[in-house]
N, C-alpha and C positions, 0 to 999 in steps of 0.2 A: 158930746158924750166922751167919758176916759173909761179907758178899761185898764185892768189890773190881773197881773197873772203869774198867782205863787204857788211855789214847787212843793209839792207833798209828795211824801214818802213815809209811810205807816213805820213806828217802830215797835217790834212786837220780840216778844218771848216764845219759846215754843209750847206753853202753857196761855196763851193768851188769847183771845177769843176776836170774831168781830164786833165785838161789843167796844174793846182797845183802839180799834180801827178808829169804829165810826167817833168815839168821843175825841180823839185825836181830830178829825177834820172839823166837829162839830168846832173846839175849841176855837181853829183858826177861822173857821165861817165868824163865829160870835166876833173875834176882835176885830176885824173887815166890818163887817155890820155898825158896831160900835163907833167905826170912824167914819161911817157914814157911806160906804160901799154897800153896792147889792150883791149877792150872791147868783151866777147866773148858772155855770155847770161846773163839771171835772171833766179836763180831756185827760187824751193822751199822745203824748207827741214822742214818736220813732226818728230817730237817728242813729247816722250809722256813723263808727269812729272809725279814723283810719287805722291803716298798717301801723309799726313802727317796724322798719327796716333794723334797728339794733346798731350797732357798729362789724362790718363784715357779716353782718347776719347773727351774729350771737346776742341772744337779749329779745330775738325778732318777737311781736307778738303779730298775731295774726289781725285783719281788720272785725269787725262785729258790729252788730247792732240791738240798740237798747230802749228801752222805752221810758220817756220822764212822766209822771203823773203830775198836772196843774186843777189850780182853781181859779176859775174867773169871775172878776167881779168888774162891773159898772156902774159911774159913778153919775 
């Protein structure tokens, strides 16, 4: 069995509805499907980025964490 796992991120308007969303994921489910890929979920996967210390501290950004949206598929 292969698995397959690509990165979505909705791109939207502030007029835009989830109707934008879901045809956005629909799309890329459809061309996965089309090459012969199943569709199995959406995660979502947390990580955390580091510091950047800056030079002497100036520039410093602090560390964070963010969250990637995926879709998986199995072939």
């Amino acid at each position: 069995m292969e698995f397959k796992v690509v990165p979505f991120t909705a791109q939207i308007t502030r007029n835009d509805t989830s109707t934008t969303v879901a045809h956005q994921m629909q799309t890329i489910i459809d061309d996965n499907v089309n090459q012969g890929w199943e569709y199995i979920r959406m995660d979502s996967v947390e990580t955390a980025i580091a510091a950047d210390q800056g030079c002497f501290g100036i520039g410093a950004q602090p560390a964070f964490v963010t969250t990637y949206n995926v879709l998986v598929f199995k072939k």
